[in-house]
C-alpha positions in Angstrom: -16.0 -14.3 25.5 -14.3 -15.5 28.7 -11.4 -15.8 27.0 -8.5 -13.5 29.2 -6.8 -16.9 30.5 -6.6 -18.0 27.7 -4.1 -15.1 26.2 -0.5 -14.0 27.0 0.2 -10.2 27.4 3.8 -9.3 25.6 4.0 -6.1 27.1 7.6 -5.4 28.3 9.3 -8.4 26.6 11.9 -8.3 24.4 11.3 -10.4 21.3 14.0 -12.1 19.0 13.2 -10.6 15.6 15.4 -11.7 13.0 18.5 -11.9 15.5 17.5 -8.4 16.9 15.6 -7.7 20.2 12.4 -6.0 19.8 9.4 -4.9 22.3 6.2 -4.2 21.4 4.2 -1.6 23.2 1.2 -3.9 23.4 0.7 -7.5 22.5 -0.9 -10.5 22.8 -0.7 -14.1 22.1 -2.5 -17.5 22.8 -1.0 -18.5 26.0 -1.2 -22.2 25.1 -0.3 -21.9 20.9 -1.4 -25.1 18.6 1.3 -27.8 19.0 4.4 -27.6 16.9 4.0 -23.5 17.1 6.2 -21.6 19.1 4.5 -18.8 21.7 4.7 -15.6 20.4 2.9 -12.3 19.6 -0.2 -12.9 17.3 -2.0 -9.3 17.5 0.7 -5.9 18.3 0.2 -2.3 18.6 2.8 0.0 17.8 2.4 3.2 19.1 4.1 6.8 18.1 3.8 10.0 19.4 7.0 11.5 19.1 8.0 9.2 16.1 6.9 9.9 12.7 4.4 8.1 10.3 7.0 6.8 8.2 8.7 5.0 11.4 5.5 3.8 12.7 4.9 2.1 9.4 8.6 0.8 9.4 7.4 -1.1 13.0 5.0 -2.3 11.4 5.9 -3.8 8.3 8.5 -5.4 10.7 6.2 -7.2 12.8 4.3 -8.3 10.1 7.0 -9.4 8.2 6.9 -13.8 8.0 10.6 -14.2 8.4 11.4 -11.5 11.0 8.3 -10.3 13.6 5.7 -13.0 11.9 2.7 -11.3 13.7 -0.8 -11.7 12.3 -2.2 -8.5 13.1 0.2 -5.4 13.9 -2.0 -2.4 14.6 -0.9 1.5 14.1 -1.8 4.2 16.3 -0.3 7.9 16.3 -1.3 10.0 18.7 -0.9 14.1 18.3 0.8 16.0 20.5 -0.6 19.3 20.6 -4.3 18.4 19.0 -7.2 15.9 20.7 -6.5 13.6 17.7 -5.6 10.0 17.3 -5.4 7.4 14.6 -5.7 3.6 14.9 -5.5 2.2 11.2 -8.5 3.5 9.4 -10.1 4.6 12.5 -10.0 8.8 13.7 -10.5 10.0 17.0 -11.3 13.9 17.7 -12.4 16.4 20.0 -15.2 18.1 18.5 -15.2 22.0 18.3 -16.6 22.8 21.1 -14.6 20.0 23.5 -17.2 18.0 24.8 -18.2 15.0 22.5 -15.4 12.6 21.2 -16.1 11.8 17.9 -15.8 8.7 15.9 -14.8 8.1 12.6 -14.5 4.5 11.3 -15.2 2.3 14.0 -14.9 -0.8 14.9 -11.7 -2.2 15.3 -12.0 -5.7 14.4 -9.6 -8.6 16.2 -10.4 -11.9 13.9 -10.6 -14.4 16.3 -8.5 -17.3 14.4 -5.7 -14.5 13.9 -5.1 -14.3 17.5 -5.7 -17.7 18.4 -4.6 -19.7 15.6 -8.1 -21.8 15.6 -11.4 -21.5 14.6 -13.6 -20.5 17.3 -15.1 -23.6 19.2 -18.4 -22.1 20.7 -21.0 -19.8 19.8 -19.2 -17.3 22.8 -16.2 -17.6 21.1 -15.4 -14.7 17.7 -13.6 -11.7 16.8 -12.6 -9.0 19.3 -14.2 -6.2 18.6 -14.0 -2.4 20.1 -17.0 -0.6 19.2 -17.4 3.5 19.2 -17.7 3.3 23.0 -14.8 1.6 23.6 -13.0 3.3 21.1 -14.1 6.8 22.8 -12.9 5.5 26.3 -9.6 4.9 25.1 -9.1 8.0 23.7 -10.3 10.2 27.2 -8.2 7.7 29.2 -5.3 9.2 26.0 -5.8 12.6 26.3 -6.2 12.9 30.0 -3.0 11.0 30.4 -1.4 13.0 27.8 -2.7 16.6 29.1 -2.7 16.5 32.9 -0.8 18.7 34.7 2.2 17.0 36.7 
């Protein structure tokens, strides 16, 4: 969409949520919000590997909470530690049986555009992020090779 100078990566900053200091592992923002809103996070990922489901939910109720992390869109992924499987939302990730297809289960992941940056799209290059399969599949090698190489 042409679009990457027009957001704000929140990665490694500490946000004020509800007089407590919280980071997000990923998010993004319009870098110049609509007048009269302050610059946050509109769209966050919450990771967990080690955490449980029941934490990574409590994350995420948090930031999408109006009066304390007032995100838009707060994405869940859990990622297993001993099996080629991840979760993001609705969407599974797997190593098939025989380890050499990723496989896809509920793809795309879907960005709405005005959720991210609080307008309507102005041009016909302009609308939602979308991930397709691909995409999806990509991050999940780039996952499991960071996750499983030998050090």
């Amino acid at each position: 969409m042409g679009l990457d100078w027009e957001t704000f990566s929140y990665g490694e900053v500490n946000i004020n949520v509800n007089g407590m200091s919280k980071q997000p592992d990923w998010a993004l923002g319009p870098r110049r919000p609509p007048p009269g809103t302050r610059k946050r996070p509109m769209v966050v990922a919450e990771i967990a590997i080690s955490e449980t489901r029941t934490r990574l939910q409590r994350d995420i109720d948090l930031w999408l909470d109006p009066s304390r992390g007032n995100t838009n869109v707060a994405i869940a992924i859990k990622i297993n530690r001993t099996r080629l499987l991840i979760t993001i939302d609705n969407i599974e990730i797997r190593e098939s049986h025989i380890g050499d297809e990723v496989r896809v289960s509920g793809a795309p992941l879907t960005i709405p555009f005005d959720l991210l940056f609080l307008r309507p799209p102005k041009s016909p290059r302009e609308g939602d992020l979308t991930i397709g399969k691909e995409g999806i599949e990509e991050f999940a090698k780039w996952v499991w090779e960071a996750q499983f190489a030998p050090f």
